[in-house]
FIKOLZA-1660 file (N, C-alpha, C; in steps of 0.1 Angstrom, whole numbers, plus 5000, padded with zeros to 4 digits):
% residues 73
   i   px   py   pz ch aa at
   1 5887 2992 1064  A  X  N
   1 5879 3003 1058  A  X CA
   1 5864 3000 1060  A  X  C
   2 5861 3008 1064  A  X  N
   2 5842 3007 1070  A  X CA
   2 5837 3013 1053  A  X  C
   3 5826 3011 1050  A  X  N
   3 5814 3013 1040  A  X CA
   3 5800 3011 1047  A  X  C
   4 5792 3026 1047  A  X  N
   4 5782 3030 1052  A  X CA
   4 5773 3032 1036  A  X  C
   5 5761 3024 1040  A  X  N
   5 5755 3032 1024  A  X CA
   5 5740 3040 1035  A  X  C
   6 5735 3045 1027  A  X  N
   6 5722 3055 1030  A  X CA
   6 5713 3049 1019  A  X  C
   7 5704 3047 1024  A  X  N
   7 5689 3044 1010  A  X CA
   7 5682 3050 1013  A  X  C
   8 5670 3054 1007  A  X  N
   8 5657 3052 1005  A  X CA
   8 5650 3042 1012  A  X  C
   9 5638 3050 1026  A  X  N
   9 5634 3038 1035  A  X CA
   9 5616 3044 1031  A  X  C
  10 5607 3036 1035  A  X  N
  10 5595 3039 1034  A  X CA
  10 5593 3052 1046  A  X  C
  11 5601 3050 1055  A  X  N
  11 5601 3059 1069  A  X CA
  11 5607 3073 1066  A  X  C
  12 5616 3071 1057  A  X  N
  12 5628 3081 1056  A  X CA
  12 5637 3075 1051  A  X  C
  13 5653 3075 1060  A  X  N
  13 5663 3072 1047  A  X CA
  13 5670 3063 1061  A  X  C
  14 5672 3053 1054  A  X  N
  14 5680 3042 1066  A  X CA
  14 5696 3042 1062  A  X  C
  15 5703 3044 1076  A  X  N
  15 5719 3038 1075  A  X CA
  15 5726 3028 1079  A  X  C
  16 5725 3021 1067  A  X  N
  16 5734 3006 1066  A  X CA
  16 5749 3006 1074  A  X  C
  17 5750 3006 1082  A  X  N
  17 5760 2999 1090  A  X CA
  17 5765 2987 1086  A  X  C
  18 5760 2980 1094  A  X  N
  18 5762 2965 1096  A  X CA
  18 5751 2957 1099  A  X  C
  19 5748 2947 1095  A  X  N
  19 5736 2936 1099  A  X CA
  19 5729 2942 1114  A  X  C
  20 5717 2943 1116  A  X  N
  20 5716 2948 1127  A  X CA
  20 5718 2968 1137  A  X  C
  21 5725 2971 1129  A  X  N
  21 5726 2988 1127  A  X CA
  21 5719 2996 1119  A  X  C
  22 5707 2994 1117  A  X  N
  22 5698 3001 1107  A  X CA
  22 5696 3016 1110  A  X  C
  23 5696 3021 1114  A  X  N
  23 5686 3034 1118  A  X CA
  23 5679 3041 1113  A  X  C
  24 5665 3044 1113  A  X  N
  24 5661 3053 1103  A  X CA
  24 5659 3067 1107  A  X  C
  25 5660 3078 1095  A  X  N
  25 5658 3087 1094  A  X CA
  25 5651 3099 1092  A  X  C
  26 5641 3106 1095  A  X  N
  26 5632 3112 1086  A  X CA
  26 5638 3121 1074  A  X  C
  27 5650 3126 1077  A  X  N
  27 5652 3134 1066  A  X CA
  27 5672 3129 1062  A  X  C
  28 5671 3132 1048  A  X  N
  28 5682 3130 1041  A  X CA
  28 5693 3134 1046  A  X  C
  29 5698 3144 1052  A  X  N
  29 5705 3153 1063  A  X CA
  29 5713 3146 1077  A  X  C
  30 5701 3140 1080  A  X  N
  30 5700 3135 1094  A  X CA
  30 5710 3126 1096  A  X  C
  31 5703 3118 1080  A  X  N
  31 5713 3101 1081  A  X CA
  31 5725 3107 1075  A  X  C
  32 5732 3116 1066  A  X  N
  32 5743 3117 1067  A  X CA
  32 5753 3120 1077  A  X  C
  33 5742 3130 1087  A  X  N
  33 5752 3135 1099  A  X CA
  33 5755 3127 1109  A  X  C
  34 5744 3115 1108  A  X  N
  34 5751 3100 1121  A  X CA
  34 5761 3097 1111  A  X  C
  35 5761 3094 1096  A  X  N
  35 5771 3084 1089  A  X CA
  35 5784 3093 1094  A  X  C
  36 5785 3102 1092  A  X  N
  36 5802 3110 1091  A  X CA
  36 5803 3107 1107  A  X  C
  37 5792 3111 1116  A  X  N
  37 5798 3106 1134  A  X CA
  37 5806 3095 1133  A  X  C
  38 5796 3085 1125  A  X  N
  38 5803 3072 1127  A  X CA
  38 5813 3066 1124  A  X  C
  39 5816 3074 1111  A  X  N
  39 5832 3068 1102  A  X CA
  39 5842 3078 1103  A  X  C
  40 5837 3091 1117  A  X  N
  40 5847 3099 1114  A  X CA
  40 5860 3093 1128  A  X  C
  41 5860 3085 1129  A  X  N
  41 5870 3077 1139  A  X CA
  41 5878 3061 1130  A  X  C
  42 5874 3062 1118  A  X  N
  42 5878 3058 1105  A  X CA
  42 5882 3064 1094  A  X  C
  43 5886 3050 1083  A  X  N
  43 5889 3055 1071  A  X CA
  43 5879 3046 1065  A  X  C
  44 5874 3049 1053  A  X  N
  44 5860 3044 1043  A  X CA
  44 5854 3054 1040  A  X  C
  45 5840 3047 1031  A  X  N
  45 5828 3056 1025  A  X CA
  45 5821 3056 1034  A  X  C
  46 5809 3070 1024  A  X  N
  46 5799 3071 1028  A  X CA
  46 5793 3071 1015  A  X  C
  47 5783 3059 1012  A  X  N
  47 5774 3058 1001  A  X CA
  47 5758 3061 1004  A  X  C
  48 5756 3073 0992  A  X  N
  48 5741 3078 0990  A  X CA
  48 5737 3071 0977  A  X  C
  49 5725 3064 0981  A  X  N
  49 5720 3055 0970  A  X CA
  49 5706 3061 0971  A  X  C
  50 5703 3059 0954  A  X  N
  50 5686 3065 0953  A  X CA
  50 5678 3050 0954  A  X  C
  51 5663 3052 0951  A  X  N
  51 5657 3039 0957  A  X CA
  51 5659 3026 0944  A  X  C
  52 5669 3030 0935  A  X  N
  52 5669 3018 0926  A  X CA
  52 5687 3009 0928  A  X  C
  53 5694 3012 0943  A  X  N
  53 5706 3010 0944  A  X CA
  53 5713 3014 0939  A  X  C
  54 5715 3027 0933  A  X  N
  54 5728 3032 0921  A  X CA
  54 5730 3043 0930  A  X  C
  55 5745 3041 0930  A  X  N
  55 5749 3052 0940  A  X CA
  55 5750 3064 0932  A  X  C
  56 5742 3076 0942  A  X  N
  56 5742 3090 0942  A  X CA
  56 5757 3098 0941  A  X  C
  57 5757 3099 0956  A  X  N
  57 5771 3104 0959  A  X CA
  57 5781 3094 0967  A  X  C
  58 5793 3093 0969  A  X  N
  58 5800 3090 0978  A  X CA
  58 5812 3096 0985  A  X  C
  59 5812 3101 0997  A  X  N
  59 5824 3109 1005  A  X CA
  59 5833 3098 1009  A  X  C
  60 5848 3100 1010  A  X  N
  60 5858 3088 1011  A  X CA
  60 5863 3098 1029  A  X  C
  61 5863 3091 1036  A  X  N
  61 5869 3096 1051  A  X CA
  61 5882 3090 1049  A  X  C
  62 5893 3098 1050  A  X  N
  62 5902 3097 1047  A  X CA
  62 5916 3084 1059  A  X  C
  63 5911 3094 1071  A  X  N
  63 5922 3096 1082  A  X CA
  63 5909 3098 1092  A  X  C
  64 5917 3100 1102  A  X  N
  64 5902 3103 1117  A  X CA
  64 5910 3119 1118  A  X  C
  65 5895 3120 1118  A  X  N
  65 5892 3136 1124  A  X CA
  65 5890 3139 1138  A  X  C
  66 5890 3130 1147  A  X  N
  66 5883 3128 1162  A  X CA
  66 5891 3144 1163  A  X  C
  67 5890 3149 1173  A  X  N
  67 5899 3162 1183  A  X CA
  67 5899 3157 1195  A  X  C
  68 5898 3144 1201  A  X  N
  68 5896 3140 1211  A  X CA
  68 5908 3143 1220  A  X  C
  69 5913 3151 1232  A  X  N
  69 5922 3152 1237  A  X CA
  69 5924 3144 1248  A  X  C
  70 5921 3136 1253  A  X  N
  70 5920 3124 1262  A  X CA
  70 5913 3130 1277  A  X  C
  71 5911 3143 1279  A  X  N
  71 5905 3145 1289  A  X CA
  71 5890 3147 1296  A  X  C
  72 5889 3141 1302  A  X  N
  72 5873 3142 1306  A  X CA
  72 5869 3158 1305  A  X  C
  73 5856 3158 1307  A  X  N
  73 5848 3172 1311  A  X CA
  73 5841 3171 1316  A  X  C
% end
């Protein structure tokens, strides 16, 4: 199970991956729509924390959503 949090960055809003996978964001939006790319080939959260670490919201990705049908384009 993957766990993705989102915070409050001085830049915008950064997504916690893993040591090393930071990315930041300018807008709140943004960093949600890499987090779901990223965990949507997983199962886990997705944690929205405000800037005092108390989580906001959290989406649970259940199953993978991919539609990947194995063929090039």
């Amino acid at each position: 199970m993957i766990v993705i949090e989102i915070r409050p960055h001085r830049w915008g809003w950064k997504v916690f991956e893993a040591s090393g996978v930071e990315p930041v964001f300018p807008q709140k939006n943004q960093a949600i729509d890499y987090a779901q790319c990223r965990a949507s080939f997983l199962s886990g959260e997705i944690r929205v924390l405000d800037s005092s670490a108390l989580s906001r919201s959290t989406t649970r990705i259940e199953s993978c959503e991919c539609r990947y049908d194995g063929r090039r384009r």
